[in-house]
C-alpha positions in Angstrom: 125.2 92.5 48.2 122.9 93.0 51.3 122.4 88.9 50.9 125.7 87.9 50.9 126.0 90.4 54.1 123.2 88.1 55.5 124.8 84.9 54.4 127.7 85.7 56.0 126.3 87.6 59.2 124.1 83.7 59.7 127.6 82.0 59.0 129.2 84.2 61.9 126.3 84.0 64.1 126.1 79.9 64.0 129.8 79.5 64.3 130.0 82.0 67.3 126.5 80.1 68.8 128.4 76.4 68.7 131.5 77.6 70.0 130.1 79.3 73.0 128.4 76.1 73.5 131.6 74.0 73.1 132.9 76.3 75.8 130.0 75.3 78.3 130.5 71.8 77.7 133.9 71.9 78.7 133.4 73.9 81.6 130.9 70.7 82.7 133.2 67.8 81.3 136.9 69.1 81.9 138.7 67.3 84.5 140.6 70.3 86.6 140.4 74.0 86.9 143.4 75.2 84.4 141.5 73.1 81.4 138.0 74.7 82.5 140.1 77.8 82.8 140.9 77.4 79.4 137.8 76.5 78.3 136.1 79.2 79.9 138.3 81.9 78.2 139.3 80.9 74.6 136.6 79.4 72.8 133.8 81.5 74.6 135.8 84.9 73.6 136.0 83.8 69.9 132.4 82.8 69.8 131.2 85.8 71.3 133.7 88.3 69.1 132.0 85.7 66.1 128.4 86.4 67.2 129.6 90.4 67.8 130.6 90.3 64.2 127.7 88.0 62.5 125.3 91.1 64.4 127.5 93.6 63.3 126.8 92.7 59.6 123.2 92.3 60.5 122.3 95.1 61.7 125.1 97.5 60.0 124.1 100.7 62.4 127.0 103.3 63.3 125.5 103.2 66.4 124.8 99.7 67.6 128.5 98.7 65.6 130.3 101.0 67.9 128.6 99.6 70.1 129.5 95.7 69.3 133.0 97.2 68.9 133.0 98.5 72.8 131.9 95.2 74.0 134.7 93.2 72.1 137.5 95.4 73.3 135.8 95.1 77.2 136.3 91.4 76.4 139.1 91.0 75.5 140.6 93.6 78.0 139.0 91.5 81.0 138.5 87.8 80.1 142.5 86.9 79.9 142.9 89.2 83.5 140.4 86.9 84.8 141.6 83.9 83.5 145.3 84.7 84.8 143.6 85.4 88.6 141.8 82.9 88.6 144.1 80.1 87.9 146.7 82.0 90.4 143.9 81.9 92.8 143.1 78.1 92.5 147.2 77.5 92.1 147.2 79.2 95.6 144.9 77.5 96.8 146.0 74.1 95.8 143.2 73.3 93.7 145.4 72.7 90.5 146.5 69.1 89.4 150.4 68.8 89.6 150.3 65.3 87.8 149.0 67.6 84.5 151.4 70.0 84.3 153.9 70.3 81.5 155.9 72.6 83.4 155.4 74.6 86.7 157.1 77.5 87.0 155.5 78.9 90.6 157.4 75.6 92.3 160.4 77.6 92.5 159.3 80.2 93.7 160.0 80.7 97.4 157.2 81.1 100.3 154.1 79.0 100.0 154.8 77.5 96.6 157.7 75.9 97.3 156.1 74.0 99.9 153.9 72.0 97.3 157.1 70.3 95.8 156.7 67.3 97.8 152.8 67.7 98.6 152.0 67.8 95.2 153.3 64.2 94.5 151.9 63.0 97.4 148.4 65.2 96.4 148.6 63.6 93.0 149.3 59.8 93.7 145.9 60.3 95.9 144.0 62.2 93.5 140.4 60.7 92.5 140.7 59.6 88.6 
């Protein structure tokens, strides 16, 4: 039993280890700041909830599990917050690439995002590729 627990606590720990390093290769190699945003939220909260758990099994203390288990709820409370302020922050501050939108719902909005309507095509025709 206790091996399988290991096996599985390794598995957990590797998986976590290579998405948290997918996570800062995309923050290095992504072309604008809602894909970094992205990448600096999703992947890097599963591989640390992964490691959390692969330690977890490890080391299978009431104290120290409670302990993993605070730090996952404290990440998962803050990291979408953050995410969400900083991609308003950088949509405020025109720092966001308008050509790569899907959809933008803030252009509608009145006050100083409806201003970007025509700035952003003009902002994205001279953007560096």
């Amino acid at each position: 039993m206790n091996a399988a627990l290991d096996v599985a606590a390794a598995v957990c720990l590797l998986a976590g280890a290579l998405l948290s390093l997918a996570a800062g290769v995309a923050l290095v190699r992504f072309p604008d700041l809602l894909s970094r945003m992205h990448a600096a939220t999703k992947p890097q909260v599963l591989g640390l909830l992964l490691v959390l758990l692969g330690c977890g099994l490890r080391l299978r203390d009431t104290v120290d599990i409670t302990t993993l288990l605070l730090v996952a709820v404290f990440q998962l409370g803050t990291a979408p917050v953050a995410a969400h302020m900083v991609g308003r922050a950088g949509y405020r501050a025109r720092q966001v690439r308008h050509d790569l939108l899907l959809l933008d719902e803030l252009a509608d909005q009145p006050g100083p995002a409806a201003e970007r309507g025509r700035e952003a095509a003009v902002r994205s025709a001279q953007w560096p590729q």
